[in-house]
C-alpha positions as CSV (number, residue, x, y, z in Angstrom):
1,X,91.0,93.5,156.5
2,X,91.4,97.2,157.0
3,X,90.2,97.1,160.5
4,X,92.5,94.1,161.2
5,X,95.4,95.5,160.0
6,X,94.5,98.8,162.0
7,X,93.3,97.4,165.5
8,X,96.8,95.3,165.1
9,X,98.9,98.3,165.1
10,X,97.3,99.3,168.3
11,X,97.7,95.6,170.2
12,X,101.4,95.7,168.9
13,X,101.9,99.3,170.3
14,X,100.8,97.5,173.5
15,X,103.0,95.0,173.5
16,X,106.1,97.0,172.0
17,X,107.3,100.8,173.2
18,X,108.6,101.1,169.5
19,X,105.6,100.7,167.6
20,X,103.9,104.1,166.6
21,X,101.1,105.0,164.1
22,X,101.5,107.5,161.1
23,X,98.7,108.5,159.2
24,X,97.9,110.3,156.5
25,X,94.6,112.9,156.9
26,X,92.7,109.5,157.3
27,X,89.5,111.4,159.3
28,X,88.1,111.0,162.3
29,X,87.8,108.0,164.8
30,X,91.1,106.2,163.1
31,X,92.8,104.4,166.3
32,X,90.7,106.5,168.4
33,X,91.9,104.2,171.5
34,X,95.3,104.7,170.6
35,X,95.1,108.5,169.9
36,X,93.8,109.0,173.1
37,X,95.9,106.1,175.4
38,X,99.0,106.5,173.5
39,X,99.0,110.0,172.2
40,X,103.1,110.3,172.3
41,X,103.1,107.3,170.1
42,X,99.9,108.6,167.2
43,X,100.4,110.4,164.3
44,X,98.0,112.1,162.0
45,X,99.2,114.2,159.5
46,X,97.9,116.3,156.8
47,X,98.2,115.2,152.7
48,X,102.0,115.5,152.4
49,X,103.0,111.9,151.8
50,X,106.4,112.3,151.0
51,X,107.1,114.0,154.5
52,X,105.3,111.4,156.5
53,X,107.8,108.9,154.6
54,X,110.8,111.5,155.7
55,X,109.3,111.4,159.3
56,X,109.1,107.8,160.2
57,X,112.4,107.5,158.5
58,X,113.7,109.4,160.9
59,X,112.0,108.2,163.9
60,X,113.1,104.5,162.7
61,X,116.3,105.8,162.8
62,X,115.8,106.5,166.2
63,X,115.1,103.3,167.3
64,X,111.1,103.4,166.6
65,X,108.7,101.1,164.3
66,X,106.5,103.1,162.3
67,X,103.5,101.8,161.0
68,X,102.5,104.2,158.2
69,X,98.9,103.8,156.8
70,X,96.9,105.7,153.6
71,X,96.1,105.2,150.7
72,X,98.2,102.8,148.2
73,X,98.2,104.9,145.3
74,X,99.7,107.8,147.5
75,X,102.3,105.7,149.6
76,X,103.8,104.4,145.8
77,X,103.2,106.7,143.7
78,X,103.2,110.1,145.0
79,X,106.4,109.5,147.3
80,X,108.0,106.5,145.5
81,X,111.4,108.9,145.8
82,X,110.8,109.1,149.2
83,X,110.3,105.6,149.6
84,X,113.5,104.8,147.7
85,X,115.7,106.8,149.4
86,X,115.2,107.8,152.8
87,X,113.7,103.9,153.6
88,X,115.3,101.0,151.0
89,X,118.3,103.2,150.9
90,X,118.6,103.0,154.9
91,X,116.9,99.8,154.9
92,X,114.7,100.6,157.7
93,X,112.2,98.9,159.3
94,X,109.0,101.2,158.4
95,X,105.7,99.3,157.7
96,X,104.1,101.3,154.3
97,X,100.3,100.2,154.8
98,X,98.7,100.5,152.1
99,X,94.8,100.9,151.5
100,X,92.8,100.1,149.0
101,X,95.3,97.6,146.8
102,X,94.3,96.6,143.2
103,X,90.8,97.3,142.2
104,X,89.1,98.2,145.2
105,X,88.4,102.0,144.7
106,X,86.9,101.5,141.2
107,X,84.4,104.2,142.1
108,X,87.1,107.2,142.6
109,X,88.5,105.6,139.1
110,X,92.2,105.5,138.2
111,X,93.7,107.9,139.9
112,X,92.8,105.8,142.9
113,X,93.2,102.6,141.3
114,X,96.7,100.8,142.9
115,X,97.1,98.7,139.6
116,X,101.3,99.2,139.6
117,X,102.4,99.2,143.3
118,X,103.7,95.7,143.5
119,X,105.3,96.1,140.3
120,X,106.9,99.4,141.5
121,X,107.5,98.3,144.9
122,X,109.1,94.6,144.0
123,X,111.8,96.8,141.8
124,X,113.2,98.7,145.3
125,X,116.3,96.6,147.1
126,X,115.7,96.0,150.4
127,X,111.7,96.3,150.3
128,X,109.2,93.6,151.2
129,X,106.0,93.3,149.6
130,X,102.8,91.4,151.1
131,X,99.1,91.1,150.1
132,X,97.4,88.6,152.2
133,X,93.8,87.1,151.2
134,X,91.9,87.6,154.3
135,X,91.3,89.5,157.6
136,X,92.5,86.8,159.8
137,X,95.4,86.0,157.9
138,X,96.0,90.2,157.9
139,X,96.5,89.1,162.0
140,X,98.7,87.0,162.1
141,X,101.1,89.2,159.4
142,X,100.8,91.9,161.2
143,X,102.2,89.8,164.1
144,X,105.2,88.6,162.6
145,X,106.1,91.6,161.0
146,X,106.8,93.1,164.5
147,X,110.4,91.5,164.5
148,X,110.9,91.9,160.2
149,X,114.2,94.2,160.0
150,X,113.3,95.5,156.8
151,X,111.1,97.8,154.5
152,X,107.6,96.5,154.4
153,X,104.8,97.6,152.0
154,X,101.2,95.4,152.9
155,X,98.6,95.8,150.5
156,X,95.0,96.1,151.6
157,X,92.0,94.7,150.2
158,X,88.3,95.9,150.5
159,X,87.5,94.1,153.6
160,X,84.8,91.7,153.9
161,X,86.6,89.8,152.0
162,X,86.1,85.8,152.5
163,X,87.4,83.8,154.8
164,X,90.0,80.9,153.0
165,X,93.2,81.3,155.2
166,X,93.6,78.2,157.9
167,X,95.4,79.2,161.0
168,X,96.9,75.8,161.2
169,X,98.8,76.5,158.1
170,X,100.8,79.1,160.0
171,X,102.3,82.3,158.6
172,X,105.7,83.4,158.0
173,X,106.8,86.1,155.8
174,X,108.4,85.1,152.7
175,X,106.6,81.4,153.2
176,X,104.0,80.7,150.5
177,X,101.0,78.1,151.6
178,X,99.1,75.4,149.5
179,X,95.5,76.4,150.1
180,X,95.4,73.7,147.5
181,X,97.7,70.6,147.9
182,X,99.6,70.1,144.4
183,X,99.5,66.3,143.1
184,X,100.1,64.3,140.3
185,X,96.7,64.0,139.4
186,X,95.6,68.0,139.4
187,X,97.1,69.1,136.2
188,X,96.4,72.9,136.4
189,X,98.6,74.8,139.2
190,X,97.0,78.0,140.1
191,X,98.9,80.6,141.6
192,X,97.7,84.0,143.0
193,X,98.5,86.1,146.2
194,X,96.1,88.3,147.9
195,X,92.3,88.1,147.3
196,X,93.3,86.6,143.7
197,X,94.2,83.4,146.0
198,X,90.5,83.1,147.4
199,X,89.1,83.9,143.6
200,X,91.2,81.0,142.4
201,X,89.8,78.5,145.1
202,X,86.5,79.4,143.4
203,X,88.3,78.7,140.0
204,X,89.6,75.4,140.9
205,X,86.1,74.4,142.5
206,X,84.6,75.5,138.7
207,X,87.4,73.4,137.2
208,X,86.9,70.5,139.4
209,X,82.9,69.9,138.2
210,X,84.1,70.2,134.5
211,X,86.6,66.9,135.6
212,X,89.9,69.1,135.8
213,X,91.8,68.6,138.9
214,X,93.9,72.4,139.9
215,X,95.9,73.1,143.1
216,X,96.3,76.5,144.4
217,X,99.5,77.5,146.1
218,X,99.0,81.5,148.0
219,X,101.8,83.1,147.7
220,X,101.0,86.4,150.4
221,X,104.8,87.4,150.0
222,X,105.6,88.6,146.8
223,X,109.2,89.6,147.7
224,X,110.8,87.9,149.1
225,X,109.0,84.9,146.5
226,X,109.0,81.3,148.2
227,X,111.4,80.1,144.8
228,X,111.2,76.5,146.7
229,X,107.3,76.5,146.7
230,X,106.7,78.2,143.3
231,X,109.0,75.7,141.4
232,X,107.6,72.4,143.6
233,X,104.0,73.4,142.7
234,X,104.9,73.7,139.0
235,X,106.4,70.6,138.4
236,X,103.9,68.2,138.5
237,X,101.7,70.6,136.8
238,X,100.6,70.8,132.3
239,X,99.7,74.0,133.0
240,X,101.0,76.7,135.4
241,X,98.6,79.8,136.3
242,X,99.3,83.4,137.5
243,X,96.5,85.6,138.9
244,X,96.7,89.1,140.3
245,X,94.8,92.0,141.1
246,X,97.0,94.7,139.1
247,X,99.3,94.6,135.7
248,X,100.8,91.7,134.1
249,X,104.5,93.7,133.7
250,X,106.6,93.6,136.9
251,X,103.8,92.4,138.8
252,X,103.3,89.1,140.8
253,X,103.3,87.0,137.6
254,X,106.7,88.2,136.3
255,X,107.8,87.3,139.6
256,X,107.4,83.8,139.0
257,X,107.7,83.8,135.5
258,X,111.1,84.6,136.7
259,X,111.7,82.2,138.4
260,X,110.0,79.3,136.8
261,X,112.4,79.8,133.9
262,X,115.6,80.1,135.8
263,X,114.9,77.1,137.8
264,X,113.0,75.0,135.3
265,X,114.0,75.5,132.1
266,X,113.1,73.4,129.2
267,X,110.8,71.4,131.7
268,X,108.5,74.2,132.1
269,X,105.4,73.5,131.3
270,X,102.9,76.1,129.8
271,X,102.4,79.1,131.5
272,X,99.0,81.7,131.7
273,X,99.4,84.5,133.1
274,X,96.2,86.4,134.1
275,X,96.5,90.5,135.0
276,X,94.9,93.3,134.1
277,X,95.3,95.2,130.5
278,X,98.5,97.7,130.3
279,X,96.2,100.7,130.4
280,X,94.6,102.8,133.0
281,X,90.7,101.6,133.6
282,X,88.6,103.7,131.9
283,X,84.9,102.1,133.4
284,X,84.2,103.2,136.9
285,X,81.9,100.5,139.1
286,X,82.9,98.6,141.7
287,X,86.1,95.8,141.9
288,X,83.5,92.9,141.5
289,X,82.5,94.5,137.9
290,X,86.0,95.0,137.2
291,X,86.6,91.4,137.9
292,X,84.5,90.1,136.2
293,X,85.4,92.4,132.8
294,X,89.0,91.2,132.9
295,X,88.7,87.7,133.9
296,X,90.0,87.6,137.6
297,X,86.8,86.5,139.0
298,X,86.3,82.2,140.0
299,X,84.3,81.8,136.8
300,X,86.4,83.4,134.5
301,X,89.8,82.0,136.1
302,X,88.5,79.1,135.5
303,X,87.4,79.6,131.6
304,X,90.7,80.8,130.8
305,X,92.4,77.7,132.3
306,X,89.8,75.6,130.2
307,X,90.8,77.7,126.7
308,X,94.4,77.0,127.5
309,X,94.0,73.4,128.0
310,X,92.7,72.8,125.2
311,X,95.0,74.8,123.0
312,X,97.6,72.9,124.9
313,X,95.5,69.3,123.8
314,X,94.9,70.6,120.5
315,X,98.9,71.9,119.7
316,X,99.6,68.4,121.2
């Protein structure tokens, strides 16, 4: 997903005398083509965050598209004042690429681990937050955020990740999909974004031998939220599910929590949300481990969707 995201910025540059590359002491071979081709345009700066967020401020005030790539922890975290001010503030279109979302560098441990940034990021006006769920889906963002007039943070998975997107679904920021068509007769609506989406296509697979019918709707834009998809997949479902690759408060699941109380009210039906605990990951290992320790793999999706059904029967 990585390399999509990256070999996209250079295609784009092709295409578009505004787009230019920021990065953060990344290392060598990074955009080599592009370093060397379009050396005006290629940025590689040292470990000072919050002045590469000052720089392609300025040069998108200039006209420019910055494309700014490191890791996620360092683009929220370290410069979130940064982030704030000189881009949300301004509202400017700079493109915050963020490796390594969620889980994924569960060997460096938590001071690597991006378990907050799309809790932090959702808060600031004016941003946009995306976490796609697979390489070629990172393409065809990555296309259409070429013309996207605002703020934009993209979270990056691991890469390698598997293949669920359909090109024939389309993409359009702010425009969740059904990987998983809702209807009457699938009673458990998951909902994830990012890699969470292909986890809960395993999930629903799990559920679907044990006679339990689930739809999945992937929602890659977590702000702007598809409010029009997130309450249509709800409705027809006895139980609503969240899934995402960080913490439950402020993240993805508050999101439509949100939102499925505002717009449903006393129809809503049971919600389960599943995140990660509100504590920094003490266990090192790698983000399959930690998936399967809290729960967000397909097989443990799916057991919690079984233990709330039947609290749900049992209560009933």
């Amino acid at each position: 997903m990585r390399a999509a995201c990256l070999n996209m910025i250079y295609e784009l540059a092709k295409r578009d005398s505004r787009v230019v590359f920021i990065g953060s002491d990344l290392g060598p071979g990074v955009l080599a083509e592009m370093q060397h081709n379009m050396p005006e345009r290629y940025f590689m700066e040292g470990i000072a965050e919050a002045n590469v967020v000052g720089m392609a401020a300025g040069m998108a005030m200039d006209g420019f598209l910055p494309y700014v790539n490191t890791i996620a922890t360092f683009l929220t975290r370290r410069c979130y004042e940064q982030v704030a001010v000189d881009l949300c503030m301004h509202d400017l279109p700079v493109r915050l690429v963020g490796n390594g979302g969620g889980l994924v560098y569960a060997p460096l441990g938590p001071t690597h681990l991006a378990i907050e940034d799309i809790a932090i990021m959702r808060t600031l006006p004016n941003m946009t937050v995306v976490a796609v769920c697979d390489a070629p889906e990172m393409t065809r963002l990555m296309n259409d955020s070429l013309d996207w007039p605002h703020p934009l943070y993209i979270r990056l998975a691991k890469g390698g990740d598997p293949v669920v997107s359909d090109p024939a679904n389309g993409f359009r920021i702010g425009k969740a999909i059904e990987l998983r068509r809702r209807r009457a007769d699938r009673p458990v609506a998951l909902m994830a974004t990012g890699v969470m989406s292909a986890n809960c296509l395993a999930a629903a697979a799990i559920l679907e031998r044990a006679g339990i019918e689930a739809s999945v709707l992937h929602v890659h834009t977590v702000k702007p939220l598809d409010e029009e998809a997130v309450l249509d997949h709800a409705r027809l479902a006895r139980l609503v599910v969240t899934v995402e690759e960080g913490v439950a408060i402020g993240g993805f699941g508050s999101a439509v929590t949100d939102v499925l109380t505002s717009g449903l009210g006393h129809d809503l039906p049971p919600l389960l949300r599943i995140a990660l605990p509100d504590e920094f990951p003490a266990k090192y290992g790698v983000q399959s481990e930690h998936f399967a320790l809290h729960g967000l793999n397909g097989e443990g999706i799916a057991q919690s969707a079984l233990v709330a059904l039947r609290a749900k029967h049992s209560a009933g």
